[in-house]
C-alpha positions as CSV (number, residue, x, y, z in Angstrom):
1,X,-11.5,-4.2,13.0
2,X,-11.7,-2.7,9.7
3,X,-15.2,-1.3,9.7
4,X,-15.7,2.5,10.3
5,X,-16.9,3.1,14.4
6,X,-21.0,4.4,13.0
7,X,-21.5,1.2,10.2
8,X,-20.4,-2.1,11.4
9,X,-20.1,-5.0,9.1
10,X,-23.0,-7.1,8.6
11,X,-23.4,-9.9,10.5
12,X,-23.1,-12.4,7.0
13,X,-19.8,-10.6,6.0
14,X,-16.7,-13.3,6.8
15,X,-13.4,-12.3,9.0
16,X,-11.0,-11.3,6.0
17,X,-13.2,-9.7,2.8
18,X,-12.4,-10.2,-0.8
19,X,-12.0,-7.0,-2.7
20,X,-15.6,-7.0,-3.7
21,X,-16.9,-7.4,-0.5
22,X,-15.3,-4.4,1.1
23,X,-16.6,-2.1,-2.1
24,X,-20.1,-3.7,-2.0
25,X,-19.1,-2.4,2.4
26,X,-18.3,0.9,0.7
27,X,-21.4,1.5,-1.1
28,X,-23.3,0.6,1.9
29,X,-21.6,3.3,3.5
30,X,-21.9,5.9,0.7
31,X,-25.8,4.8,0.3
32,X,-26.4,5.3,4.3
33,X,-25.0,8.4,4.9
34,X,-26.2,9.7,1.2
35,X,-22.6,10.6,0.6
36,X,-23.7,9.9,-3.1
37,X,-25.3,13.2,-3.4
38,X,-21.9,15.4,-2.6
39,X,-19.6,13.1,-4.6
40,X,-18.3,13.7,-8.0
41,X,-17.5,11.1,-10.1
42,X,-15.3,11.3,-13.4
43,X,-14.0,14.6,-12.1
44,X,-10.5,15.0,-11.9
45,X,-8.9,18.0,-9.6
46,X,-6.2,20.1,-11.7
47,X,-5.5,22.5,-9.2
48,X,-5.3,23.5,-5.5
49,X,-4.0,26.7,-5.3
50,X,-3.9,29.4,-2.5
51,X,-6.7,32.2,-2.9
52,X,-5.0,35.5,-3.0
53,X,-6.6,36.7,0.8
54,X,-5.4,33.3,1.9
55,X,-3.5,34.4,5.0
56,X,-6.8,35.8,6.6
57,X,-9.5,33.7,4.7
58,X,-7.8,30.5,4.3
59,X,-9.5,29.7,1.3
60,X,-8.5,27.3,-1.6
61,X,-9.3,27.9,-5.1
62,X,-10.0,24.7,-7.0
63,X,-9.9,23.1,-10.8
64,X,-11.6,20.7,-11.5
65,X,-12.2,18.6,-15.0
66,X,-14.9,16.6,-16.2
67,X,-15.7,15.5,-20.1
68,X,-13.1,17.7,-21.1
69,X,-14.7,21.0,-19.3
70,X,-13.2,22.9,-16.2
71,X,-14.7,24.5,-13.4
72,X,-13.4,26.6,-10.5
73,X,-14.5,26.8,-7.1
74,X,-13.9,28.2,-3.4
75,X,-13.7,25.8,-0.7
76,X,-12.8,26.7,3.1
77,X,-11.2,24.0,3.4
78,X,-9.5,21.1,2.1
79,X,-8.7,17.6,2.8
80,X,-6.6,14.8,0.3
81,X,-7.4,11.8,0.3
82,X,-5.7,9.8,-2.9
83,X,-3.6,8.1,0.0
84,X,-0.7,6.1,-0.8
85,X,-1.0,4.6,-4.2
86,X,-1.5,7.2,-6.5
87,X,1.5,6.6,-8.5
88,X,2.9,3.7,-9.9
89,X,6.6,2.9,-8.4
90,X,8.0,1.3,-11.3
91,X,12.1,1.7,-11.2
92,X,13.2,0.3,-14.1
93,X,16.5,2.4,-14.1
94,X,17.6,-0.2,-11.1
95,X,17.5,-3.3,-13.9
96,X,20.2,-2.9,-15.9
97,X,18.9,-4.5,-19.8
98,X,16.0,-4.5,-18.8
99,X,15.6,-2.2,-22.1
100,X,16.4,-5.4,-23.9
101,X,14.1,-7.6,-22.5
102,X,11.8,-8.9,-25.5
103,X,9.1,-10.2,-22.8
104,X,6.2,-8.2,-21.6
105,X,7.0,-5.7,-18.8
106,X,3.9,-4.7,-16.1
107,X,3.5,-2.9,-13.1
108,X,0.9,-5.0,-10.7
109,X,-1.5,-1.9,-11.2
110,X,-2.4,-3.8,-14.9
111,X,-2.8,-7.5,-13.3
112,X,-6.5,-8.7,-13.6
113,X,-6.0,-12.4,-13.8
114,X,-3.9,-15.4,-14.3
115,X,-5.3,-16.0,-17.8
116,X,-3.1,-14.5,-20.0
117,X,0.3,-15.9,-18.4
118,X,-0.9,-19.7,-19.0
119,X,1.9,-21.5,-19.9
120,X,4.3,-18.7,-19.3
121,X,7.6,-18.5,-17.4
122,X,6.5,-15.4,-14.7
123,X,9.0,-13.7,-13.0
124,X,7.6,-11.7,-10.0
125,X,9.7,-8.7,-9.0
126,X,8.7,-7.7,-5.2
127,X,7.7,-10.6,-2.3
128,X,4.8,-8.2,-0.8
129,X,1.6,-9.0,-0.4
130,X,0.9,-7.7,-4.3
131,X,3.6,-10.2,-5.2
132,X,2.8,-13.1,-3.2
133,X,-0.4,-13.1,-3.7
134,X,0.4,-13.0,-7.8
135,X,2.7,-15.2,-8.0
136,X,0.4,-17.8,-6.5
137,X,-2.2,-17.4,-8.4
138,X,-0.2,-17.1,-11.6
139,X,1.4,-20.5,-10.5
140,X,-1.9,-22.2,-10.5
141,X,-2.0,-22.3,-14.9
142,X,1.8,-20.8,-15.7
143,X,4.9,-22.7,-16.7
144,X,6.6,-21.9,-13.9
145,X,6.8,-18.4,-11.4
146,X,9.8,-17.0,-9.7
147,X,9.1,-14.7,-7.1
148,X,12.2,-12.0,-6.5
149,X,13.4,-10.4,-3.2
150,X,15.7,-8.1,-2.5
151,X,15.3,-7.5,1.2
152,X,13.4,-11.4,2.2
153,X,10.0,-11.1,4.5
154,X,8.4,-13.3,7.2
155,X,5.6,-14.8,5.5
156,X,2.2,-15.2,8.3
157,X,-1.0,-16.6,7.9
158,X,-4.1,-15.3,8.1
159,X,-4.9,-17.7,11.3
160,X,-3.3,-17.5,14.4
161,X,-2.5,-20.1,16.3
162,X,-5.8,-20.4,18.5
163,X,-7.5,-20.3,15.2
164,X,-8.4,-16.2,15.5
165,X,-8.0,-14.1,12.5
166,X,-4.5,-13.1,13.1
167,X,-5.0,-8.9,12.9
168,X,-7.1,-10.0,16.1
169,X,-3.8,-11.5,18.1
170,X,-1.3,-9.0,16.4
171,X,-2.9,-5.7,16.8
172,X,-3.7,-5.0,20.3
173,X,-2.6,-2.1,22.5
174,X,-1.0,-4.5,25.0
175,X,1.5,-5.1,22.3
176,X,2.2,-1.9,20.9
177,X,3.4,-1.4,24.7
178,X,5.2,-3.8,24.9
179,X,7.1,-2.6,21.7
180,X,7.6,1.2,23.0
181,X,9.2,-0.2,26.4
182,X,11.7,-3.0,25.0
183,X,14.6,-2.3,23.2
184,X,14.3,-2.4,19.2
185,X,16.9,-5.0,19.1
186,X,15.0,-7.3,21.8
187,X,11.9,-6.8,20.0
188,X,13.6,-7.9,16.5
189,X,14.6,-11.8,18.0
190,X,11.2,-12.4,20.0
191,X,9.1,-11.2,16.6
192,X,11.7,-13.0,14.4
193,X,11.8,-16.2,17.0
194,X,7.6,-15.6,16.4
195,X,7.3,-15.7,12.8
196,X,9.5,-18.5,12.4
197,X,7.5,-20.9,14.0
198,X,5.4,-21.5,11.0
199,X,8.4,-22.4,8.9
200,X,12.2,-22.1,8.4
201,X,12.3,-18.6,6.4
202,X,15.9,-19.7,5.8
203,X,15.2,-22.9,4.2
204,X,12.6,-21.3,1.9
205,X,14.8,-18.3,0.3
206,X,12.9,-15.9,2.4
207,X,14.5,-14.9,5.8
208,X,14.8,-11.0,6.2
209,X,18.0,-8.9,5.8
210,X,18.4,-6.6,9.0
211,X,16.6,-3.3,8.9
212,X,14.8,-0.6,10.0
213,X,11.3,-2.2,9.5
214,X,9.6,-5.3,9.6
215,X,9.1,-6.8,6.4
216,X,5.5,-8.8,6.7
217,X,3.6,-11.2,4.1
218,X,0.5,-12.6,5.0
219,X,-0.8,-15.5,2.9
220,X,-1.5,-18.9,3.6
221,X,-0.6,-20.6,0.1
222,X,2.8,-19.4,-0.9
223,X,4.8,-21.9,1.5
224,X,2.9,-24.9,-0.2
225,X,3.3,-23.3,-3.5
226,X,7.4,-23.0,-2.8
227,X,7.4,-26.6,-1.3
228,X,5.9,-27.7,-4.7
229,X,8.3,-26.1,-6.7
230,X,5.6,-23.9,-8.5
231,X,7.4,-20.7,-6.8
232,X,11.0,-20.3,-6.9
233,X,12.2,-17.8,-4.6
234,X,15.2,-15.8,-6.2
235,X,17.4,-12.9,-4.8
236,X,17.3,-9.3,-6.3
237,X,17.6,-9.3,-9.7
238,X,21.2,-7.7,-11.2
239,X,20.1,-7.8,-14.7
240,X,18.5,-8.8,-18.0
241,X,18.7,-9.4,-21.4
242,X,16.8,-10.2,-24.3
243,X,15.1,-13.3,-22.8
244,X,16.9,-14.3,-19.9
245,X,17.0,-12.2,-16.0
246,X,20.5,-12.7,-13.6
247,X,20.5,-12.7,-10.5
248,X,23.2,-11.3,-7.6
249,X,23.5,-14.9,-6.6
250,X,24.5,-15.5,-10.4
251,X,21.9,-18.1,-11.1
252,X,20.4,-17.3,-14.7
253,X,16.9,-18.1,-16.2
254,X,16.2,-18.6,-19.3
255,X,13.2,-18.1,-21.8
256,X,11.4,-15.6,-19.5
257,X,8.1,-14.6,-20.7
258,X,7.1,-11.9,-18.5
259,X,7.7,-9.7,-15.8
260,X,5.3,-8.3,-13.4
261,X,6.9,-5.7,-11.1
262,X,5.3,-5.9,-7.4
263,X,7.1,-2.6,-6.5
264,X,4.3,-0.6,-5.1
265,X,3.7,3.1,-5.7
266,X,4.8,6.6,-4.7
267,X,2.8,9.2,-3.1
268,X,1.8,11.8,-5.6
269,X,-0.1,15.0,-5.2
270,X,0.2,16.9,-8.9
271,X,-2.5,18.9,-7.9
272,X,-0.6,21.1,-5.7
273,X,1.4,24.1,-5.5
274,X,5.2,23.2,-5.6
275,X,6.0,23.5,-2.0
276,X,3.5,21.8,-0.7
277,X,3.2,19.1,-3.3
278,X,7.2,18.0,-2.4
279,X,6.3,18.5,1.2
280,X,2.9,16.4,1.6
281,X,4.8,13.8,-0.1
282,X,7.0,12.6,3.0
283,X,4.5,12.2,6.4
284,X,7.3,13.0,8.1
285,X,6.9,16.7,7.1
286,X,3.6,16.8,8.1
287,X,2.2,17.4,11.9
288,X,0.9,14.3,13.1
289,X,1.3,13.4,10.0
290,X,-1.4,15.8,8.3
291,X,-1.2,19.0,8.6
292,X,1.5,21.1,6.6
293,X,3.0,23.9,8.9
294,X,4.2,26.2,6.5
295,X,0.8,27.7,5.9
296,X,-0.9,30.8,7.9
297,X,-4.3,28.5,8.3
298,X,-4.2,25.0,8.9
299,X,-7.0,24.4,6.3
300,X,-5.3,21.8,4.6
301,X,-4.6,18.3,5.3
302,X,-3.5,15.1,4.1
303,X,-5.6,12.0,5.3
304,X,-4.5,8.8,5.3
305,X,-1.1,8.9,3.9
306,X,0.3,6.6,6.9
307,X,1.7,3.4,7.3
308,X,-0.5,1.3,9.9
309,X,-0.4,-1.9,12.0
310,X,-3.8,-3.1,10.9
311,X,-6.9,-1.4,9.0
312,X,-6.2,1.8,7.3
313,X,-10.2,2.7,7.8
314,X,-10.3,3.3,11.4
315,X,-7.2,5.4,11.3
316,X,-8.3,7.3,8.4
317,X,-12.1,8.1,10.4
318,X,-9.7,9.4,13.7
319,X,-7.6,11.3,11.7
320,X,-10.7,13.3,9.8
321,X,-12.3,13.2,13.1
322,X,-9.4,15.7,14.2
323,X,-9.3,17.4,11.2
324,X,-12.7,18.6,11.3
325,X,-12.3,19.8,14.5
326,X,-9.4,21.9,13.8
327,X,-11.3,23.2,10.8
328,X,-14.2,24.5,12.4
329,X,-12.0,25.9,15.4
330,X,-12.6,23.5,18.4
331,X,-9.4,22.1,18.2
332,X,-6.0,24.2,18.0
333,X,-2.7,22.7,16.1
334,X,-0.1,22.8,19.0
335,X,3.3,23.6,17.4
């Protein structure tokens, strides 16, 4: 499911990849196709800008740096592709001392390993995936790990219950059928009655507040991990000081070591000209999600800056699928 269409996984490659998996599946890729050839590495892009004949041409001017030196060139088209996590989301003006706090302070962008919080008292901000998946491993050689949520999440495993990698039971079209015919508040109790047959989220610190989306965790270990008492779920924290964190429930702990924000990242597209930089930000400005219609050519699109029910790769291939046919003119943008 998370291959592209033309290069399936081999046949050796297990059901859910570690990170170095899917980059060794990435090279592949690049090496197959020769995609090596066209790619620059070390090259950073300063600038996207309009050319001045842009309304008839639609052609982009771009900076590029590399080792200090720029270069400009003329490209018919463009496509970004930074995605999602480009910038760090790290909102520290939302924890009140936390200016005070004598601890180390990281974003989840700098987390390698568990070995240099051994012994520590970890607090985790953020019950995602990032966090979950931290604070377990942290768990395994720290003091003790607190894992903080403001909003709660329905934790899954990665097995579903006839033993099939879940994505496989989850991510069908019969589903996403079923969720554009029912009512949203119908659909909230039969998912929430779903996910809660694992375990009481309530019991564990973890049931979801009411909202607009559906918080979702998946990892196997981080019940076992709560049960044991190596995790403590907290709620949101309200504030810190010099070595201590509160939380809105008014429990206080003390002698905190460190604290790795889980909070995710911000789209971020520097490169471009004001407009289109603030636009591109927010899909929902965006036709279909990637094209910007305030320009005279539609020669410019975003790629993969989408939420998804499942792989991010197969949606990504679709979407430049499209794109290249509205760049080369066999495809029309209907506005």
């Amino acid at each position: 499911m998370t291959c592209f269409s033309d290069f399936p996984f081999p046949a050796d490659f297990p059901n859910y990849l570690r990170h170095s998996k899917l980059l060794d599946y990435l090279r592949m890729y690049a090496e197959n196709f020769h995609l090596l050839d066209y790619i620059h590495f070390q090259t950073t892009v300063c600038s996207i800008r309009k050319q001045p004949d842009f309304t008839s041409t639609g052609q982009w001017l771009v900076v590029t740096e590399k080792h200090g030196e720029q270069a400009s060139a003329v490209f018919d088209a463009i496509m970004v592709c930074s995605g999602h996590y480009a910038e760090l989301n790290l909102p520290l003006d939302h924890f009140p001392g936390i200016e005070n706090f004598k601890g180390r302070v990281l974003h989840s962008w700098k987390y390698r390993d568990q070995k240099p919080f051994e012994g520590k008292r970890v607090l985790v901000v953020g019950a995602g995936n990032t966090g979950g998946d931290i604070a377990v491993e942290i768990s395994r050689t720290s003091a003790q790990v607190f894992l903080s949520t403001r909003t709660g999440t329905w934790v899954l495993s990665r097995i579903s219950d006839a033993g099939w990698p879940l994505d496989m039971i989850l991510t069908t079209r019969f589903l996403r059928s079923v969720e554009r015919i029912l009512p949203a508040c119908i659909i909230n109790r039969i998912q929430a009655k779903k996910f809660g047959q694992w375990f009481n989220h309530e019991n564990y610190g973890l049931i979801p507040v009411e909202s607009s989306w559906l918080p979702l965790t998946v990892n196997d270990e981080l019940p076992s991990y709560i049960l044991c008492g190596d995790v403590v779920v907290k709620p949101n924290v309200k504030a810190f000081t010099e070595t201590s964190v509160i939380f809105e429930d008014g429990t206080v702990e003390e002698n905190v070591d460190v604290v790795i924000f889980a909070t995710g990242y911000k789209a971020s597209f520097p490169f471009l000209e004001g407009p289109f930089c603030t636009v591109c930000k927010s899909h929902m400005n965006l036709y279909k999600q990637v094209f910007p219609l305030q320009l005279e050519k539609p020669t410019l699109a975003v790629i993969g800056a989408v939420s998804v029910n499942g792989s991010i790769l197969p949606t990504v291939e679709l979407q430049a699928r499209w794109v290249t046919r509205v760049f080369n003119g066999k495809a029309n943008l209907k506005t």
